[in-house]
NUDRENFI-499354 format. One line per 4 residues: number of its first residue (from 1); their letters; for each residue x, y, z of N, C-alpha, C. Coordinates in Angstrom, 1 decimal. Layout:
! residues N
NUM) A) X/Y/Z/X/Y/Z/X/Y/Z ~ ...
//
This chain:
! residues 188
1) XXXX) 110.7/114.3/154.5/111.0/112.9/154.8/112.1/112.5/153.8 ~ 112.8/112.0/154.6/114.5/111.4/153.7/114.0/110.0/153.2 ~ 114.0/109.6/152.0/113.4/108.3/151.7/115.0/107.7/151.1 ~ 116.2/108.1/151.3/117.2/107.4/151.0/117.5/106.0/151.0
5) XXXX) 117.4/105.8/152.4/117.5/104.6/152.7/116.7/103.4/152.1 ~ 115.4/103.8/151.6/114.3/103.0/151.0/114.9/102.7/149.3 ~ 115.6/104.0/148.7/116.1/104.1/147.7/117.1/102.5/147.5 ~ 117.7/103.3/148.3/119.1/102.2/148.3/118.5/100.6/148.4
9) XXXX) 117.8/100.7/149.5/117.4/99.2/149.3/117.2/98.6/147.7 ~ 115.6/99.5/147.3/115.0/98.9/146.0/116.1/99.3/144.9 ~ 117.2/100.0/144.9/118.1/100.4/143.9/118.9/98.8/144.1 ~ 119.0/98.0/145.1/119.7/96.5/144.9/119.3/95.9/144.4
13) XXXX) 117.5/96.2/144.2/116.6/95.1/143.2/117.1/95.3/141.9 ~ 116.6/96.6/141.5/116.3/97.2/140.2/117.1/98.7/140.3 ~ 117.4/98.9/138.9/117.8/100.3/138.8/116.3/101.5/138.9 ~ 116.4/102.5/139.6/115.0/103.2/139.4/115.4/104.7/138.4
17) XXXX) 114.5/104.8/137.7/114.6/106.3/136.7/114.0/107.1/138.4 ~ 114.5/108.3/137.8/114.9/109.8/138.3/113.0/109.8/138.7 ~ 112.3/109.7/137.4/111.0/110.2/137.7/110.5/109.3/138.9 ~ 110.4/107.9/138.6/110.2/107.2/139.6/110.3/107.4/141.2
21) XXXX) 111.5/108.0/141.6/112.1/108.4/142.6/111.5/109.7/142.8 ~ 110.9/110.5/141.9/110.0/111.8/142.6/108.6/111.8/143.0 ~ 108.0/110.2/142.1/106.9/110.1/142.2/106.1/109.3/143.7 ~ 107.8/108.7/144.2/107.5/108.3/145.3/108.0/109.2/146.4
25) XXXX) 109.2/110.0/146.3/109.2/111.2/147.3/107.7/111.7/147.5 ~ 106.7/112.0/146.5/106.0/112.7/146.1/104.2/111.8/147.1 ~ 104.4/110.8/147.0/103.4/109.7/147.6/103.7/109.3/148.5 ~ 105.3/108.4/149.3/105.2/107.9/150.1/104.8/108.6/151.5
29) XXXX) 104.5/108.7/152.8/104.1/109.1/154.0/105.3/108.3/155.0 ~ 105.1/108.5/155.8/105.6/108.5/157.1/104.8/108.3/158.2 ~ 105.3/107.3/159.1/104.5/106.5/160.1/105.1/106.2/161.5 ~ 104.7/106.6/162.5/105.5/106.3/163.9/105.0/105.7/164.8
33) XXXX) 105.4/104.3/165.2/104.7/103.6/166.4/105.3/103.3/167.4 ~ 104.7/103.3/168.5/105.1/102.4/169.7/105.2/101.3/169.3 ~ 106.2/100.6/170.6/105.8/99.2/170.6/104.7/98.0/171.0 ~ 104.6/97.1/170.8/103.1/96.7/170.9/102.2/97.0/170.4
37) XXXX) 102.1/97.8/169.0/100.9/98.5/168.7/100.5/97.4/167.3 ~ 99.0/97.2/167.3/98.8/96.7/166.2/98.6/97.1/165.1 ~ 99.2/97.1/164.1/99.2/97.9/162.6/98.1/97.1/161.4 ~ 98.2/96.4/161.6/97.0/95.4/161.4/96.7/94.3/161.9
41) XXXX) 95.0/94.1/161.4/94.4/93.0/162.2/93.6/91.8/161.4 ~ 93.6/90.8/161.9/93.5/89.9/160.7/91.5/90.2/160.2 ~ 91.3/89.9/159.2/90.2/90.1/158.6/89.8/91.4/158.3 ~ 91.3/92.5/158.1/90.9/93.6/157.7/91.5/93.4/156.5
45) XXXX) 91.4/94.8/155.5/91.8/94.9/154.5/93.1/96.0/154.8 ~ 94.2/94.8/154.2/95.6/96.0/154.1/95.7/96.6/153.1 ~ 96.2/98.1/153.6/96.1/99.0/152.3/97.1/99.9/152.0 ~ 98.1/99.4/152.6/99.6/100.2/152.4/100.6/99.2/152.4
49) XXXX) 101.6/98.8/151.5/102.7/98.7/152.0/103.9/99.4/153.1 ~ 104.8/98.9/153.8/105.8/99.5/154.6/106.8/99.0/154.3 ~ 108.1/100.5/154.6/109.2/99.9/155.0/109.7/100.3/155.9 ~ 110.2/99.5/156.6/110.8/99.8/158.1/111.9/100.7/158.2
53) XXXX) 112.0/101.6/158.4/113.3/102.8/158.4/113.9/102.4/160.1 ~ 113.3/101.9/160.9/113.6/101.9/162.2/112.8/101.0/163.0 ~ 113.3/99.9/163.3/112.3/99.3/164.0/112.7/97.8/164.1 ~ 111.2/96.9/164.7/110.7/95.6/164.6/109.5/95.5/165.0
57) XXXX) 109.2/94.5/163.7/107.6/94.2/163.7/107.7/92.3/163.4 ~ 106.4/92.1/163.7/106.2/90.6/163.1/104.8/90.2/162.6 ~ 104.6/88.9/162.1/103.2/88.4/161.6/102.9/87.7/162.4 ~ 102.2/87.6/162.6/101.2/86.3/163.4/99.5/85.9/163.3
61) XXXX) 99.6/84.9/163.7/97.8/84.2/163.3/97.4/83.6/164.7 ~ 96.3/83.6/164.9/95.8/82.8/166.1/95.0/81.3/165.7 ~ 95.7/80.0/166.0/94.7/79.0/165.5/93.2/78.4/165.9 ~ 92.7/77.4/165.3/91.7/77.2/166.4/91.1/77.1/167.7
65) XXXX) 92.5/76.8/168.1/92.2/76.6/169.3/92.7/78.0/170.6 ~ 93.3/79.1/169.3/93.5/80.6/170.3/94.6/80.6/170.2 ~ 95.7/79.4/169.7/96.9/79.1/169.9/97.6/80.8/169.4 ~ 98.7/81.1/169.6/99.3/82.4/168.6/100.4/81.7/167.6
69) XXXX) 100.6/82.6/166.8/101.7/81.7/165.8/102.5/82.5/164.9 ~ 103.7/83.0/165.4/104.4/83.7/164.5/105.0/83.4/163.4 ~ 104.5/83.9/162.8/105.2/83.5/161.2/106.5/84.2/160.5 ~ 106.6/85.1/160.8/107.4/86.6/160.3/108.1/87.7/161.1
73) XXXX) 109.4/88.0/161.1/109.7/89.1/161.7/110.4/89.8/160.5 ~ 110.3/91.7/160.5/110.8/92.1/160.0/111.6/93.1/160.6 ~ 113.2/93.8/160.4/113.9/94.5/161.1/113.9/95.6/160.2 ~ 114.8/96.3/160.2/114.8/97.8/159.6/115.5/97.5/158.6
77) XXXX) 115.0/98.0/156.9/115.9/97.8/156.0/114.8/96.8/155.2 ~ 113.6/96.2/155.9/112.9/95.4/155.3/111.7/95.7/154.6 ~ 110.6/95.7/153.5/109.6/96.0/152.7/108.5/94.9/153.8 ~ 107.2/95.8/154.7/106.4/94.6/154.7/105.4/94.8/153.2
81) XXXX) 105.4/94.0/152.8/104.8/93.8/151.6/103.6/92.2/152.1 ~ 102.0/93.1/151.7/101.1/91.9/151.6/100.4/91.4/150.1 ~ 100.7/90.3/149.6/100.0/90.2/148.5/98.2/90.4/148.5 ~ 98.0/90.0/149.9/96.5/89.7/150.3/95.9/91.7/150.1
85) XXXX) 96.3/92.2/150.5/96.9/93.7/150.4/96.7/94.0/149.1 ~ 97.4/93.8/148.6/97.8/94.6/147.2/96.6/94.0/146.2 ~ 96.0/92.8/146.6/94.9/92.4/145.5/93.7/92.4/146.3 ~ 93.6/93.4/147.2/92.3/93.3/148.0/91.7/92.7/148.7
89) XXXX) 92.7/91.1/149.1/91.6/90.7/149.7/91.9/90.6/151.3 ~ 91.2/90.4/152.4/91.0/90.4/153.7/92.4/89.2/154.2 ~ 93.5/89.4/154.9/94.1/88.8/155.6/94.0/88.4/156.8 ~ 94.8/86.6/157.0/94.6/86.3/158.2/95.5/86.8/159.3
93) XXXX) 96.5/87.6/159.1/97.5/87.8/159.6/97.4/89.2/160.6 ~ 97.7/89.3/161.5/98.1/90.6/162.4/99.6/91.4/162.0 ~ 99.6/92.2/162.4/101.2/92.4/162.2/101.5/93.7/163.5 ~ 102.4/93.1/164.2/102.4/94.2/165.2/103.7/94.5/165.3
97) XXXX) 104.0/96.2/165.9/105.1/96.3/166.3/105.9/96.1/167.5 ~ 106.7/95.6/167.4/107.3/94.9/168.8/108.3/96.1/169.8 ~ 108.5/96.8/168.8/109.6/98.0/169.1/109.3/99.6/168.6 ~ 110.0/100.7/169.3/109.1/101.8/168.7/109.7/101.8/166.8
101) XXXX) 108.9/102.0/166.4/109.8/101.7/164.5/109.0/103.2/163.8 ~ 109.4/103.2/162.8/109.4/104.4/162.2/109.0/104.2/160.8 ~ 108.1/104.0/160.0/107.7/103.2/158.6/108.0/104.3/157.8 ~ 108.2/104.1/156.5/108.0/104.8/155.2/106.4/104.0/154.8
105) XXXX) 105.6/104.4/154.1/104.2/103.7/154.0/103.8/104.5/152.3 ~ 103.7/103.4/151.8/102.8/103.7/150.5/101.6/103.1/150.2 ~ 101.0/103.8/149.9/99.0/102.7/149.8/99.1/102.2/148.5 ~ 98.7/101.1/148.7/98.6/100.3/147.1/97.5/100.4/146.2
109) XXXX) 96.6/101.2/146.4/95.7/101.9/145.4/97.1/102.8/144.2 ~ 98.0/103.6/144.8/99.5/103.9/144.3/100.4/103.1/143.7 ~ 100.2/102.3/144.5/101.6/101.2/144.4/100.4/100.5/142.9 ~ 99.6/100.3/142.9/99.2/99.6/141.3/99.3/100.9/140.2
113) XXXX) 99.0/102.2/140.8/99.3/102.9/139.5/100.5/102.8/139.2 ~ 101.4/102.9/140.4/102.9/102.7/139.6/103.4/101.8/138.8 ~ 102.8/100.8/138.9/103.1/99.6/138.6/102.7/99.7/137.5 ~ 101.3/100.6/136.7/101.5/100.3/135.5/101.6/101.2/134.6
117) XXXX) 102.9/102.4/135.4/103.3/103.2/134.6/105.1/102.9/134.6 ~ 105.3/102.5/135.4/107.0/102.0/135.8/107.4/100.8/135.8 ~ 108.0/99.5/134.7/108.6/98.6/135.1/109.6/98.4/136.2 ~ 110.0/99.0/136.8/110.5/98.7/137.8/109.8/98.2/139.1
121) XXXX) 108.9/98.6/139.7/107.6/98.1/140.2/107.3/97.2/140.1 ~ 107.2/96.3/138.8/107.1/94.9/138.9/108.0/94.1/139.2 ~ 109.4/94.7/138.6/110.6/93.8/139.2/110.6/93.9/140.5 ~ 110.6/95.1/141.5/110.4/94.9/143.2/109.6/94.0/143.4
125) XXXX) 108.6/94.1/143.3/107.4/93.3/144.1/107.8/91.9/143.6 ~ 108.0/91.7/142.2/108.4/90.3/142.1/109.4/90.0/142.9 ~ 110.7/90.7/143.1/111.8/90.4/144.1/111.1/89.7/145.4 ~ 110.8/90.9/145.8/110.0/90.8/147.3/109.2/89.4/147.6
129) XXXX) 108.4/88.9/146.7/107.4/87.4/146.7/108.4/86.6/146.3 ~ 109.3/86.4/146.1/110.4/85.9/145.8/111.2/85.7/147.1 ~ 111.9/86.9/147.6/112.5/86.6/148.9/111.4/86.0/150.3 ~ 110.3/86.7/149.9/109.3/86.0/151.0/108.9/84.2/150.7
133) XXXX) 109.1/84.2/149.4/109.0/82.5/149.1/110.2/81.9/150.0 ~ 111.3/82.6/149.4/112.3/81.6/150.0/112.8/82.0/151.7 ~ 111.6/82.5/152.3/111.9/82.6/153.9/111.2/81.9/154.4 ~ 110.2/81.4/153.8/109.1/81.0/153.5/109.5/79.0/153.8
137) XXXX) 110.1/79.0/152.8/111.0/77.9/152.5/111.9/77.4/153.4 ~ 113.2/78.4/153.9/113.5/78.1/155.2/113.1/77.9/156.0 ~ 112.1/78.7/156.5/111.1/78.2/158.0/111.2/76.9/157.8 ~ 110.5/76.2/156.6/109.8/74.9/156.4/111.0/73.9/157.1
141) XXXX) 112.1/74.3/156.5/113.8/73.7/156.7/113.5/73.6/158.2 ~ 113.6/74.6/158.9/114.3/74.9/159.8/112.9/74.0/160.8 ~ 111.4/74.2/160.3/110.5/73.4/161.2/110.4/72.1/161.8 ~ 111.4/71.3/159.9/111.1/69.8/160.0/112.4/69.6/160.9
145) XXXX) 113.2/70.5/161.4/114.4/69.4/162.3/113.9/69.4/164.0 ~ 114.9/68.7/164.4/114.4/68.6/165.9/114.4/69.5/166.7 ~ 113.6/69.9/167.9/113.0/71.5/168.3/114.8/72.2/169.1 ~ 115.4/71.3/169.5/116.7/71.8/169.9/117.3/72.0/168.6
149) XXXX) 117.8/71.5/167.9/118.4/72.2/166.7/117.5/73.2/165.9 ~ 116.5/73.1/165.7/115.8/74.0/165.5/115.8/75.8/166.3 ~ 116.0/75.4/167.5/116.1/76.8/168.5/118.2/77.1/168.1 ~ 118.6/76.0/168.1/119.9/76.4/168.1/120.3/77.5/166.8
153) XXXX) 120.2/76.5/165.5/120.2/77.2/164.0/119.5/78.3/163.6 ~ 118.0/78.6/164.8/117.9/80.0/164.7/118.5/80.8/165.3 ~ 118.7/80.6/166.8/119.8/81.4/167.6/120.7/81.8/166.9 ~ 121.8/81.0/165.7/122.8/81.4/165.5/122.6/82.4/164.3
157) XXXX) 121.3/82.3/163.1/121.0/82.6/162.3/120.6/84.2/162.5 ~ 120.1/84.3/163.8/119.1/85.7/164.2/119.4/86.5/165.6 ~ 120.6/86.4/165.9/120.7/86.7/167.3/120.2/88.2/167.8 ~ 119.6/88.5/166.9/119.0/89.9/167.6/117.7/90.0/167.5
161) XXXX) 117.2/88.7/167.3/115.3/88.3/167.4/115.7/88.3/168.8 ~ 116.7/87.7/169.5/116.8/87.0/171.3/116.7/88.1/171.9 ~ 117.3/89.3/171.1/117.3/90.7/172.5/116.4/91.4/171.9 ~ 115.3/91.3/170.9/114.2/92.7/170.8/112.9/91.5/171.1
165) XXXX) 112.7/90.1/170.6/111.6/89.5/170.7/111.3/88.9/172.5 ~ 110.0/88.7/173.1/109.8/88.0/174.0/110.0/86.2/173.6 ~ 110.5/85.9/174.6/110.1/84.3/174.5/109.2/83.7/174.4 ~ 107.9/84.4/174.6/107.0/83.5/174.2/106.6/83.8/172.5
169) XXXX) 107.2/84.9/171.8/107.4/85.2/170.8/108.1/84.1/169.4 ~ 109.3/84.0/170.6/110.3/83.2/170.0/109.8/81.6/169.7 ~ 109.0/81.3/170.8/108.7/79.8/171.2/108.1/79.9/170.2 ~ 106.4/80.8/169.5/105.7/80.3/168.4/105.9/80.3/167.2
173) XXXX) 107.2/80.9/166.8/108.0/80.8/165.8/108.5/79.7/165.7 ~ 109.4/78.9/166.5/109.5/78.0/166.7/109.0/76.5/166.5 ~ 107.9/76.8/166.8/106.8/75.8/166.8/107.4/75.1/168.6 ~ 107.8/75.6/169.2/107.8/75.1/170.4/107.1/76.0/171.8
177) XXXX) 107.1/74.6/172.9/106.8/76.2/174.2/107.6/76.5/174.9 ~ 107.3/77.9/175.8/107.7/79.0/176.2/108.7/78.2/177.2 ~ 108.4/76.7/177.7/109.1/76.8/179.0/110.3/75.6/178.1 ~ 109.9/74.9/177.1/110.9/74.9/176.4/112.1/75.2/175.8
181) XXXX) 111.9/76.4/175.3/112.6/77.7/174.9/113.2/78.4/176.2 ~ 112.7/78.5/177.0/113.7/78.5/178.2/114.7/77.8/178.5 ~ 114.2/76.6/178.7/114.9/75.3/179.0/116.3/75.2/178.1 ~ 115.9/75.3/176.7/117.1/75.8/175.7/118.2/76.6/175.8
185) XXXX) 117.7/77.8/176.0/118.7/78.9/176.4/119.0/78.8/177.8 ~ 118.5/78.4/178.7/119.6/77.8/179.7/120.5/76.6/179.6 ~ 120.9/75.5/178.8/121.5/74.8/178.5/122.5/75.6/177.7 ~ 122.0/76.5/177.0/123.4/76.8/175.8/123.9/78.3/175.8
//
């Protein structure tokens, strides 16, 4: 397994020692899905981190009323990292694959030993709750404006959510519906 590309990413966060880099050639695994498959399910316990070497996946929740709700897309080049995960407790979140993708995968039973033999480990993960804060943050931006600029500013922000995600994908990200989101992209 070629973990280069995973290197390169976390070498943007942090510089990594030599050992570091063997101890994860040495633990990480490798993972291959179809699309559509669910990688997790909410009220399980997640037990690995991923990173996407190839692919698309996303988060989502179902509300009371069954509603679906995307919260999250990740493309290749991205860490899914769950904090709910990494401190054991049961998440609400699904995460499925939308496309066939290819994961690097480390279990965080690991991912804590490393962490407290390698400062570097903490600077990733801190990075990572860091950039998930501030996507986190945008959504919020992007939720409070009006549902046409809202579909617009993401259109122009993500244009390759439009060709790997379904619309009705897009719509619950959104916070809008399906025939909505149609109605949008036929106008523009």
């Amino acid at each position: 397994m070629n973990l280069a590309s995973i290197f390169s990413v976390l070498s943007n966060i942090t510089g990594l020692s030599d050992t570091l880099k063997e101890e994860l050639s040495e633990k990480a695994g490798e993972e291959k899905y179809k699309a559509h498959q669910i990688i997790h399910a909410a009220g399980q316990m997640e037990n690995r981190l991923y990173f996407i070497e190839s692919g698309f996946a996303r988060n989502y929740y179902y509300d009371h009323h069954g509603n679906e709700h995307t919260v999250r897309f990740w493309k290749a080049g991205d860490i899914v990292f769950s904090h709910e995960g990494y401190y054991n407790v049961p998440s609400y979140f699904y995460t499925e694959i939308l496309e066939e993708s290819r994961l690097i995968t480390l279990n965080y039973i690991i991912l804590h030993d490393l962490d407290n033999r390698f400062s570097e480990i903490a600077t990733v993960i801190k990075a990572i709750l860091i950039k998930y804060q501030h996507e986190e943050y945008e959504k919020q931006k992007l939720i409070a404006l009006p549902a046409e600029e809202r579909f617009l500013l993401f259109r122009e922000n993500n244009p390759n959510i439009f060709k790997k995600a379904p619309s009705r994908i897009i719509a619950s990200y959104l916070h809008i519906t399906r025939e909505t989101l149609t109605r949008y992209i036929g106008r523009n």
